[in-house]
Structure formats: C-alpha cells, structure tokens
C-alpha positions as CSV (number, residue, x, y, z in Angstrom):
1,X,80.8,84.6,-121.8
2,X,80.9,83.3,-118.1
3,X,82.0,85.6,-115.7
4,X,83.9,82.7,-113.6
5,X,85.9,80.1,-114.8
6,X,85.7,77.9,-111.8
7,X,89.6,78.4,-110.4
8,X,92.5,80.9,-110.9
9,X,93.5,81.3,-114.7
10,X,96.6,80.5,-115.8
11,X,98.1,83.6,-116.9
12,X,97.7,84.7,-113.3
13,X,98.8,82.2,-111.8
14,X,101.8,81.4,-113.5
15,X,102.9,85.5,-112.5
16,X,102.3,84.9,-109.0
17,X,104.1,81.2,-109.0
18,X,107.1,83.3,-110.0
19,X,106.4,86.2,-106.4
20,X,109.3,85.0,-104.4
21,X,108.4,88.3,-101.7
22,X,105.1,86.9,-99.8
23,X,105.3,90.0,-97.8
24,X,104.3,92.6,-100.7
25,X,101.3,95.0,-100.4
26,X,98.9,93.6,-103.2
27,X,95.1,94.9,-104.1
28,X,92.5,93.0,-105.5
29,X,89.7,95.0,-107.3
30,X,86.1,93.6,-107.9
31,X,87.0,90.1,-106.5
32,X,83.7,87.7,-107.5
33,X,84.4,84.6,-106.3
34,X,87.9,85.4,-105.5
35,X,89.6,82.7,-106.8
36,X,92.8,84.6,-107.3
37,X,92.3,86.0,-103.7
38,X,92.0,82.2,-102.8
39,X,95.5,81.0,-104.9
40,X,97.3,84.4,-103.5
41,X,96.1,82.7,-99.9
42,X,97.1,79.0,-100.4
43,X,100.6,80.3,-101.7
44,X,101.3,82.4,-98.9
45,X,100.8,85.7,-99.2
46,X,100.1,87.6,-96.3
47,X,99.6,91.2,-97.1
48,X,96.8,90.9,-99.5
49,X,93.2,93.5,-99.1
50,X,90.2,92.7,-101.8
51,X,87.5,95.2,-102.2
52,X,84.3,94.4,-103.5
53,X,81.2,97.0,-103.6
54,X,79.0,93.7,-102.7
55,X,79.2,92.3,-99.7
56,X,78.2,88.6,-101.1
57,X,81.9,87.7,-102.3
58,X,83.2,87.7,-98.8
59,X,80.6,85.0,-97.5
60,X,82.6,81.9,-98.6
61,X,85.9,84.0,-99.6
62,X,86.3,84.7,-95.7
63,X,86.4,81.0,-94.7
64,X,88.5,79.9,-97.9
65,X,91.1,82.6,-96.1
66,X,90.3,82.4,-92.3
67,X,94.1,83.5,-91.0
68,X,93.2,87.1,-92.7
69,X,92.0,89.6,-90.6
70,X,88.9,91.7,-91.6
71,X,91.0,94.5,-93.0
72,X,91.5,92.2,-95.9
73,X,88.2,92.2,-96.8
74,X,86.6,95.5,-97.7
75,X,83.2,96.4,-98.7
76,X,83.3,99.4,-100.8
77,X,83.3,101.3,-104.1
78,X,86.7,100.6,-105.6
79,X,86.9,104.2,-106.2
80,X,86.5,105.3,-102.4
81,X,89.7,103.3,-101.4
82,X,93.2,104.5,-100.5
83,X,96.5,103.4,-99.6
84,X,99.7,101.9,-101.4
85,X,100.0,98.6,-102.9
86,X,103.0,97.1,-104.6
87,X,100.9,94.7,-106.6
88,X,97.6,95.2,-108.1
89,X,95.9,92.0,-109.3
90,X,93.5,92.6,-112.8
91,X,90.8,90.0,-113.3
92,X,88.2,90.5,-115.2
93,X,87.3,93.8,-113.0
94,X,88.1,96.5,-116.3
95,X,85.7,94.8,-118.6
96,X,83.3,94.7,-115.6
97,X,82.7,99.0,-115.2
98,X,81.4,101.1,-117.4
99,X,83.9,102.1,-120.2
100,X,83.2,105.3,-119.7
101,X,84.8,104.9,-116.0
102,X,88.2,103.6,-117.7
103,X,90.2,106.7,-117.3
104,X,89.2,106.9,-114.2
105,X,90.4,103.2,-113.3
106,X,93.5,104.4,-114.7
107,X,94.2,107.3,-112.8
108,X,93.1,105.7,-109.2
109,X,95.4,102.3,-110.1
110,X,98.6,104.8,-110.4
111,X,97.3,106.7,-107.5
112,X,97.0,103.4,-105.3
113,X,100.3,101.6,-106.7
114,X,103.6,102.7,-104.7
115,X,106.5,103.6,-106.7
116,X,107.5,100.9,-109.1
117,X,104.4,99.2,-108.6
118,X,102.8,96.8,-110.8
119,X,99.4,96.4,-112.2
120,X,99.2,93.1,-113.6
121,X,96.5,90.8,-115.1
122,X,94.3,90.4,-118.5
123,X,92.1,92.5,-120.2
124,X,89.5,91.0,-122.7
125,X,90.7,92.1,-126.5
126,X,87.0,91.3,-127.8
127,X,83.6,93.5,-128.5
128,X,80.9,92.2,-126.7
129,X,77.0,92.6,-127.6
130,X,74.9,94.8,-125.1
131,X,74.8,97.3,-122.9
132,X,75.7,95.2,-119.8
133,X,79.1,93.6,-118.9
134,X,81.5,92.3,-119.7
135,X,82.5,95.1,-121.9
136,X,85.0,94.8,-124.3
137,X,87.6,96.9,-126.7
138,X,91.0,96.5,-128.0
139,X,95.0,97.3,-127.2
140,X,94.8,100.0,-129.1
141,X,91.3,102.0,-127.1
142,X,93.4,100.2,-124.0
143,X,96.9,101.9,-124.7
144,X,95.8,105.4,-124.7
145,X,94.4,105.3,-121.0
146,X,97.6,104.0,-119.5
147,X,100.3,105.5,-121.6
148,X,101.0,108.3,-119.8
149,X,100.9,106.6,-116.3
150,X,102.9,103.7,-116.8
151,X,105.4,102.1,-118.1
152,X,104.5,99.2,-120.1
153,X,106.6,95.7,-119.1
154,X,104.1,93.4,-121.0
155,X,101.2,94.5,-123.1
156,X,101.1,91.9,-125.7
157,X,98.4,89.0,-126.3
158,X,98.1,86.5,-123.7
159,X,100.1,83.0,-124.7
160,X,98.6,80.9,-122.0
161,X,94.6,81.9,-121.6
162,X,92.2,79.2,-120.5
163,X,91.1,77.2,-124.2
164,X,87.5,79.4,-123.8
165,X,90.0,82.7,-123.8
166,X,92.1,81.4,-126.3
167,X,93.2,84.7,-128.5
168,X,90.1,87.4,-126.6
169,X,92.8,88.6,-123.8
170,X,95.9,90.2,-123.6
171,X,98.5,90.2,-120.9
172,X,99.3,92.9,-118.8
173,X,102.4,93.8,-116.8
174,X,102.6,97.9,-116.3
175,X,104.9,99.6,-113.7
176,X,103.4,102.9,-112.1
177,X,105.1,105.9,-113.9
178,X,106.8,108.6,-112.0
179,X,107.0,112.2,-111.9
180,X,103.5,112.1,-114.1
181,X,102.2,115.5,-114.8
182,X,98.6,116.3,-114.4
183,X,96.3,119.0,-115.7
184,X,93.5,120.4,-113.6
C-alpha cells in the first residue's frame, strides 16, 4: 500500500473545508510529507504544530508553510510532547506504530486534546501482511482503546476515501471524554 497519496485525501479535507475558527489549536502527529499540514496552511490556519520523530519531513514542509514560525515544527517522539490542542488531525500515523503502542496513542491523544477536543481522521479497517507498517485491524480491536476516553461523534466507514481506499478506512470524529477515571 503507498504510504502517500500525492495530496490531502478527501475525507480530511472535506472536515476541515467545513473549520469556520482558523484560530483553533490543532496537532499533527507523524506528518510524512505533510500534505494535510500543507491544505491546513493554504486554508488559513494559523495555530497549527506537526511533530515528526524524523527531521526529513520538515525540509520541504518548512518552505510549503514559510509564514510559520519554528515552534510549528517539532522534531520529536510523539510521545514526549505536551500541551493542549483543540484539533488533532489522524493520518495514517495509528497504522504507522507498533500496535502494541495503541493504548498508549490513546491515552496521550486524550491527554493532549483540551476539553471537548476532537481527534479526527481515518484509520485503515484492513490486515496487512508483515511485521512492518502499515499495520492494520478493525472497528471492533479500534473501539475498545477509545471507548472509555471519548465520546464517539463518527466512527463509521469512510463514504468518501480516495478509489485505492475505497471500503479499507473508516472515519473518525471522537470528542475527548471528561471526568475519565484512571487506575494506577
């Protein structure tokens, strides 16, 4: 499967056609070539940081977005970052890690979303053959490690994926959960 699709997809970019607040706090996670970063850019949006633990995205990604200062750009382990974002942006950066890391992923995207904030983006609904990414599963394996930390707005089969997507993703659309309670 190729990893980038040459330009935003359209489930994303239909949600953020629909932003009307270019002002909101939003994260990008494991941005590759950043072509969501890119459309977030071109439409506006001001408030926007991407973390990736390489260093190579940001080579072309910095030019494509030159009014951003550096703080939008962060070098880092996704899991070493902090602060609160009203918007986190899903793409591809799930089926990237190690499933073994995905209740982690879940706990750290309800610890960096402020209240009532939104994870958005697709997750692939497919297995995939190997031991490297992309890595695969299904709603049901995805369900149980954001259950009890969100709310769920959309978490339903993507209508609109790219024709090589067609029926592999679903759409997500989960608002951080409050008052969660947490065992040691």
């Amino acid at each position: 499967m190729g990893w980038d699709t040459g330009s935003i997809t359209t489930p994303l970019k239909e949600y953020i056609d629909q932003l009307a607040d270019k002002n909101i706090r939003i994260l990008v996670p494991g941005c590759g070539n950043g072509h969501e970063v890119k459309y977030l850019h071109d439409q506006g949006f001001n408030n926007v940081v991407v973390v990736d633990i390489s260093s190579e995205p940001y080579k072309e990604l910095r030019g494509k977005c030159s009014n951003w200062g550096e703080e939008s750009f962060v070098v880092d382990d996704f899991f070493n970052i902090n602060g609160q974002y009203d918007l986190i942006v899903e793409q591809t950066f799930f089926c990237a890690l190690n499933p073994k890391l995905r209740q982690n992923y879940s706990d750290k995207m309800h610890d960096l979303l402020a209240p009532n904030g939104k994870l958005v983006g697709v997750l692939f609904k497919v297995f995939f053959a190997g031991d490297n990414p992309p890595f695969g599963g299904n709603r049901d394996e995805y369900v149980e490690y954001f259950e009890d930390k969100f709310k769920f707005n959309v978490f339903d089969d993507c209508y609109n994926s790219i024709k090589p997507r067609i029926g592999e993703e679903l759409f997500i659309n989960l608002i951080k959960a409050e008052n969660i309670s947490r065992s040691a």
